[in-house]
C-alpha positions as CSV (number, residue, x, y, z in Angstrom):
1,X,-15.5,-30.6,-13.6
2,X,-18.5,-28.7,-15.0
3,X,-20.3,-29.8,-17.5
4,X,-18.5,-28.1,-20.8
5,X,-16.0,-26.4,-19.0
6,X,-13.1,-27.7,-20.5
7,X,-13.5,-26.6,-24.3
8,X,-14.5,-23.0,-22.9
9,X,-11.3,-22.5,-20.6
10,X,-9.5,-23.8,-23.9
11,X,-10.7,-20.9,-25.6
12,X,-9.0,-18.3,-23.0
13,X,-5.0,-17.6,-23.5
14,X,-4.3,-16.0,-20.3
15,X,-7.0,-14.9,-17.4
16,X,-6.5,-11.5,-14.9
17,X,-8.3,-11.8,-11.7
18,X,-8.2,-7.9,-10.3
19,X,-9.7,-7.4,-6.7
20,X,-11.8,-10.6,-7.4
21,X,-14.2,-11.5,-5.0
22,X,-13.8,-14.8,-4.1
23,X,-14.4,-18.0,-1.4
24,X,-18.7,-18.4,-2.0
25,X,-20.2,-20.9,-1.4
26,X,-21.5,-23.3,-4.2
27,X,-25.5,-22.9,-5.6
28,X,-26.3,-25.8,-3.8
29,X,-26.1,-24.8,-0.8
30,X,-28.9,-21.5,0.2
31,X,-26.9,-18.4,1.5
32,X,-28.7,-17.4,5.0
33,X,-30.6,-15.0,3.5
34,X,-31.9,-16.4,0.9
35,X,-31.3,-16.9,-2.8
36,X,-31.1,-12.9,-4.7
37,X,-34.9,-12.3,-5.9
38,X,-34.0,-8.5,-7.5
39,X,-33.2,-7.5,-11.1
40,X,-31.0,-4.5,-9.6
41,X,-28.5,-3.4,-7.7
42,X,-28.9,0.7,-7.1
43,X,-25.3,2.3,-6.0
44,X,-25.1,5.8,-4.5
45,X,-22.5,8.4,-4.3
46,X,-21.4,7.0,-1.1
47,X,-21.5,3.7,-2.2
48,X,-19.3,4.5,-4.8
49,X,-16.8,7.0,-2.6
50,X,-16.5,3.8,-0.1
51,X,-14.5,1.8,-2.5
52,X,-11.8,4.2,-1.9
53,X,-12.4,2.7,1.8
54,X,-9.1,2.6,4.4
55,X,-8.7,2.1,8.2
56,X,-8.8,5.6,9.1
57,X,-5.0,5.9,10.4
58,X,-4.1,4.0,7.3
59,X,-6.3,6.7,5.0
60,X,-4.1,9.5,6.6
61,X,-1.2,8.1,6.0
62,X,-1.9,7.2,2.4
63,X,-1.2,10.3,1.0
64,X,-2.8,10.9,-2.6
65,X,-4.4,7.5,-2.7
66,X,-7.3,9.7,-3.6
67,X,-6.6,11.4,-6.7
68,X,-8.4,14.9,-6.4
69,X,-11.8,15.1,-8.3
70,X,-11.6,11.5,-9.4
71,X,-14.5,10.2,-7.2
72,X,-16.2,13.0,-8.8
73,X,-15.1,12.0,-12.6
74,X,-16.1,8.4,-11.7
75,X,-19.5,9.2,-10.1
76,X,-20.1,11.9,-13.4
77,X,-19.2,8.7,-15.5
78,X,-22.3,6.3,-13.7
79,X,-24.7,8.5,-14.2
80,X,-23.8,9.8,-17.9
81,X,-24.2,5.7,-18.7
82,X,-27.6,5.7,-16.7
83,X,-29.5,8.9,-18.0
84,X,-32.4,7.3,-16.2
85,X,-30.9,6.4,-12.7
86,X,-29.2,9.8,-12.7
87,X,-32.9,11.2,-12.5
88,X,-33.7,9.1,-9.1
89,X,-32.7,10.1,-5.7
90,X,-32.9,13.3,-3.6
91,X,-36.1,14.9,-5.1
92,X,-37.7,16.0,-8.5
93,X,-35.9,19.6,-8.2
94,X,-32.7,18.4,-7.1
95,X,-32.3,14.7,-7.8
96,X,-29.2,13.1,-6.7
97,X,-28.7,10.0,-9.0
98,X,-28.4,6.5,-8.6
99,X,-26.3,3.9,-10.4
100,X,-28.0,1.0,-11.6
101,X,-26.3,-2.6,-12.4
102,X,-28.4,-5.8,-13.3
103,X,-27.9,-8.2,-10.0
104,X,-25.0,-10.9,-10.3
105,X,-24.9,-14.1,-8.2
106,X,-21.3,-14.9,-7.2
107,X,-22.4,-18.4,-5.3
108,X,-20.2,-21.5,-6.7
109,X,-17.2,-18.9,-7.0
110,X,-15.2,-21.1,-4.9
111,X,-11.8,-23.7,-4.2
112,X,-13.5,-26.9,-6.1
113,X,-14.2,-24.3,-9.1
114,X,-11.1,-22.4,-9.4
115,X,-8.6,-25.5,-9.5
116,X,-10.5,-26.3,-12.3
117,X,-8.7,-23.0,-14.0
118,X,-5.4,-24.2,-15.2
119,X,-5.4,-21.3,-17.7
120,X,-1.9,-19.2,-17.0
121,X,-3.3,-16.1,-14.3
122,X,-2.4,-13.0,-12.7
123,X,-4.2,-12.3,-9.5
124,X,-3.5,-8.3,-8.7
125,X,-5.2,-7.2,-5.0
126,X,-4.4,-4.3,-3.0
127,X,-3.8,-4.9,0.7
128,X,-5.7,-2.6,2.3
129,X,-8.8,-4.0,0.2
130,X,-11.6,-4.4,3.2
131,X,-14.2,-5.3,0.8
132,X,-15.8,-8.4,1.9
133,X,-14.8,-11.5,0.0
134,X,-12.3,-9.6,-1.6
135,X,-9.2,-8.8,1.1
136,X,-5.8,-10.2,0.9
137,X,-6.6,-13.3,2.4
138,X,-9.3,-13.9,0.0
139,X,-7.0,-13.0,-3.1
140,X,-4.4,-15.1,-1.6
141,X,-7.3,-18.5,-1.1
142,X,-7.8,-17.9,-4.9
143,X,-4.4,-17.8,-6.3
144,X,-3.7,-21.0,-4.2
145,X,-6.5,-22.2,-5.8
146,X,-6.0,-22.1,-8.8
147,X,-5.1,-25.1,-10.9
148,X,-2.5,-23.7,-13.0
149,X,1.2,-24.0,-11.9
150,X,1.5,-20.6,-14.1
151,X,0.2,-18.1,-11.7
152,X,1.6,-15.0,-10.3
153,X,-0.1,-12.9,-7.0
154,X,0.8,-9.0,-7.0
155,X,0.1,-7.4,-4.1
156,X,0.0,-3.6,-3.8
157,X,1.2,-2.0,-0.9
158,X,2.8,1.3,-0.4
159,X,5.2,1.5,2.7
160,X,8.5,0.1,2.8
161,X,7.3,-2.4,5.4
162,X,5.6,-5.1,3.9
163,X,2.5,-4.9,6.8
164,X,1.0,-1.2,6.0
165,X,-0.7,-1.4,3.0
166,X,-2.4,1.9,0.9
167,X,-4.2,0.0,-1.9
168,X,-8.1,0.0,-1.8
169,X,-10.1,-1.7,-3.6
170,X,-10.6,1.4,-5.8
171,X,-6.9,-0.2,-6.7
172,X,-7.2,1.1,-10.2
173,X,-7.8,5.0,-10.2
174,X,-5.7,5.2,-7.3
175,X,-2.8,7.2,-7.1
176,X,0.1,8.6,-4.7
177,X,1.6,12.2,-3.9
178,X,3.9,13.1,-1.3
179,X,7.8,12.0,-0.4
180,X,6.3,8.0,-0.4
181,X,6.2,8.1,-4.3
182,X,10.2,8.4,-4.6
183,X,12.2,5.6,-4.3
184,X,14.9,5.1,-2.5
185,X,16.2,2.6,-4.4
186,X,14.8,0.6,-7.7
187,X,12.7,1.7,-9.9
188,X,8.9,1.7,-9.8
189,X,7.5,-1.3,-11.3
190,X,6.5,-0.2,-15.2
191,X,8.1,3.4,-14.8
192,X,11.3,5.4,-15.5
193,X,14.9,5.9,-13.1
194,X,14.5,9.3,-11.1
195,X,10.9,9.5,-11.8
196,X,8.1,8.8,-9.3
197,X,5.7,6.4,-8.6
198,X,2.1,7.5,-10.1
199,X,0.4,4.9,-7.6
200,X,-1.2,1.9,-7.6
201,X,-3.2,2.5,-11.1
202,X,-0.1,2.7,-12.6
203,X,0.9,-0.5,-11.3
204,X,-2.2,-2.5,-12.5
205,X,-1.6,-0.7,-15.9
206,X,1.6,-1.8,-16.5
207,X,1.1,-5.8,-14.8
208,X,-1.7,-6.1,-17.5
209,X,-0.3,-5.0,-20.5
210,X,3.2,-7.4,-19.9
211,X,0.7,-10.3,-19.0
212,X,-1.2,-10.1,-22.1
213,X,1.9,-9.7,-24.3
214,X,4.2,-11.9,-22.7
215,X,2.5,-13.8,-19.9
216,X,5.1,-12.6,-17.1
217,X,4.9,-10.4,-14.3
218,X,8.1,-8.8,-13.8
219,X,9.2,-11.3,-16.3
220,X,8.7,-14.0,-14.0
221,X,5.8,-16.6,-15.1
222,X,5.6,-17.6,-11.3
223,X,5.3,-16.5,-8.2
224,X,4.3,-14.0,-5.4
225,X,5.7,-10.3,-5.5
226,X,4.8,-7.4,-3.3
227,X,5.1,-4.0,-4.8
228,X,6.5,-1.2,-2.0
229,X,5.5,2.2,-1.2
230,X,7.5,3.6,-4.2
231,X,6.7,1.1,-6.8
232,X,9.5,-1.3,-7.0
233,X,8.9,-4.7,-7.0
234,X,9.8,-7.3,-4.1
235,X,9.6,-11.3,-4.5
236,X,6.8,-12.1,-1.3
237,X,7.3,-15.1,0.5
């Protein structure tokens, strides 16, 4: 147990882990290049475009995962919080912009540490995350992790086999167009009969506000569930 650890998980009621990174190693042991001896990290355009990343047959047959102009909206959003950083890049005439973000260390983030969480958690991923330390697999190491018997794992997928997956780790602005978003059966998970699925977003949207006011997902307090290429909700093994 950490040192003090106790009394400050006491203080949380309920914990969301969204496209966390997860499976470090612990600050004792020296990553292979070296300890993080920068201030900032500097993100790009492209940087931030690649979080919408997908296998490229996969990003074809997402269709709308990419919400038009919303890359743009998020980019226009870093560089309107960064009036300096949106002056770097490209050149004096025609800068381009740069993001920055103060440098975080996410060593010790790890098994031993997270069964020493026994605060009730949602742990929301999308399977077609390939962000490293932050795929499916990684999601699923943390939620079996975790020391609390009152967990639930949402996975977002969108096609009606539970293998093809359409949610990036850009999970929450993403969206979905096209003769996917209708269900043939159910209803999308936090949306209305006949009407359909706005994507993934919509999804996290709705799993966050019933875990904060109730503590359930799909009024269930436990468990695994996979959500389809329409929306609806399926218990996972």
């Amino acid at each position: 147990m950490l040192p003090g650890s106790a009394a400050v998980i006491a203080k949380v009621n309920r914990v969301v882990f969204a496209e966390s990174i997860f499976g470090t190693p612990t600050e004792e042991v020296t990553p292979p290049t070296g300890f993080t001896s920068f201030p900032t990290n500097l993100t790009t355009r492209s940087d931030s475009d690649s979080t919408w990343a997908m296998d490229p047959d996969r990003d074809a047959a997402c269709t709308g995962h990419i919400v038009p102009n919303r890359q743009q909206q998020l980019w226009t959003q870093f560089l309107e919080e960064d009036r300096l950083g949106s002056t770097w890049g490209g050149d004096r005439n025609h800068p381009t912009g740069v993001s920055r973000a103060p440098t975080f260390s996410s060593y010790g983030w790890n098994s031993s540490v997270a069964h020493q969480q026994t605060t009730p958690a949602l742990v929301i991923n999308g399977l077609e995350d390939r962000t490293p330390l932050a795929t499916p697999a990684d999601a699923t190491a943390l939620y079996n992790s975790l020391g609390t018997a009152n967990k639930v794992q949402v996975q977002v997928q969108v096609q009606v086999q539970v293998q093809v997956q359409c949610a990036s780790h850009a999970i929450l602005w993403e969206g979905c167009s096209g003769p996917r978003c209708n269900p043939q059966s159910g209803t999308p998970y936090g949306g209305r009969p006949g009407r359909p699925w706005a994507g993934p977003h919509a999804t996290v949207q709705a799993a966050v506000i019933e875990w904060i006011k109730n503590g359930t997902f799909n009024c269930a307090k436990n468990g695994r569930f996979t959500v389809n290429a329409s929306g609806v909700v399926t218990p996972s093994p």
